[in-house]
C-alpha positions in Angstrom: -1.6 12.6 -13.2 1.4 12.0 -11.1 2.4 8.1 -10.6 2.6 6.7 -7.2 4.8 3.3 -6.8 4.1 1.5 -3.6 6.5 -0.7 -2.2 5.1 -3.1 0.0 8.0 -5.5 0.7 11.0 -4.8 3.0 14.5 -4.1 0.5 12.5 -4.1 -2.9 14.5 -1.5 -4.6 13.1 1.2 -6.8 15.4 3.5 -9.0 14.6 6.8 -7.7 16.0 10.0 -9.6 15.6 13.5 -9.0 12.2 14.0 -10.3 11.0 11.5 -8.0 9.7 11.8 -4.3 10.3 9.6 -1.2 7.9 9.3 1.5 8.2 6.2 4.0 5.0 5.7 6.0 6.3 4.3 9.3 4.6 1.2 11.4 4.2 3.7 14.4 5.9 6.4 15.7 8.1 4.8 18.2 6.0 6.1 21.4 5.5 2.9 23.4 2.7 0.4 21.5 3.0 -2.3 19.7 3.1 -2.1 15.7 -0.8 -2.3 14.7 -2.1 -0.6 17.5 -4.5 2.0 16.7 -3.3 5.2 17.5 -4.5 8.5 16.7 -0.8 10.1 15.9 0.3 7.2 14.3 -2.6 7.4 11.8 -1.7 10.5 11.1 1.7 9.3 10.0 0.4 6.9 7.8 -2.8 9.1 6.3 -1.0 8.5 2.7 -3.4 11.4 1.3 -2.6 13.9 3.6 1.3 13.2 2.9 0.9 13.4 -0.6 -1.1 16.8 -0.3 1.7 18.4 1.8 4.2 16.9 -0.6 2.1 19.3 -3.1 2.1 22.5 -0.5 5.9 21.8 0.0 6.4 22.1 -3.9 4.0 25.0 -4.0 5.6 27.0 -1.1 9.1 26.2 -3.3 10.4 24.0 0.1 11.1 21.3 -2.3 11.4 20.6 -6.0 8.9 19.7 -8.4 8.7 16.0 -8.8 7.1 13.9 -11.6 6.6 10.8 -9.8 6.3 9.3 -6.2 7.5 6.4 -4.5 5.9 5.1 -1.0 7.7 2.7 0.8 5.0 1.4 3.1 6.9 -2.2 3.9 6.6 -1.4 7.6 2.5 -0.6 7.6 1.2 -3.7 8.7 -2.3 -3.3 6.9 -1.5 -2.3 3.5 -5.1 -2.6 2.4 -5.6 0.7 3.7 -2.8 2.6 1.6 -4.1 1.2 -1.5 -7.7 2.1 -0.9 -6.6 5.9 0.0 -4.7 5.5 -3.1 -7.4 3.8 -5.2 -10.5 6.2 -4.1 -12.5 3.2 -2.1 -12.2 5.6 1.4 -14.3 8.4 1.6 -12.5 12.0 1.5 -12.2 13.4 4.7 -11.3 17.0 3.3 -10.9 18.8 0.7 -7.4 17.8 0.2 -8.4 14.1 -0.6 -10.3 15.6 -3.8 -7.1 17.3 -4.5 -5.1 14.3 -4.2 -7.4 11.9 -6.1 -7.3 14.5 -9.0 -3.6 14.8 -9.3 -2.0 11.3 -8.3 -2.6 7.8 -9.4 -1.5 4.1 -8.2 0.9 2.3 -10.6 3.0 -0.6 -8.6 
């Protein structure tokens, strides 16, 4: 299984190295709402399962090297509850590549 670190707080530092991958989920995508609004592209940009599965496809199609551990910052997600029940299983897969993800990757911090 591949440790995921979530950082939930704005500047919290976390060593990162070169066997470790960096994905930042953003609030929203900059396109005229206000942070929390639901949008359907902006979910998309935080879908934390669907990042970590094309972090997988990247390594696979050799667009990026291997990593051994992943680090999400998600300080500027304003319901983090969300991220950490992708993470944790408690949402129901929406494809096949949330079985995939909940197979190789688990929640540490």
């Amino acid at each position: 299984m591949i440790p995921v670190t979530l950082i939930t707080t704005r500047g919290q530092l976390v060593p990162l190295d070169s066997e470790t991958a960096l994905l930042r989920l953003p609030a929203n995508t900059g396109h005229g709402h206000s942070d929390g609004d639901t949008c359907p592209a902006c979910a998309a940009q935080t879908d934390i399962r669907a990042q970590l599965y094309n972090l997988t496809e990247e390594v696979r199609r050799s667009m990026r090297p291997a990593f051994s551990r992943v680090v999400v910052d998600a300080s500027a997600v304003k319901d983090i509850s969300q991220v950490v029940a992708a993470l944790t299983g408690k949402l129901p897969a929406q494809a096949l590549r949330d079985h995939q993800v909940a197979r190789m990757f688990v929640l540490v911090g």
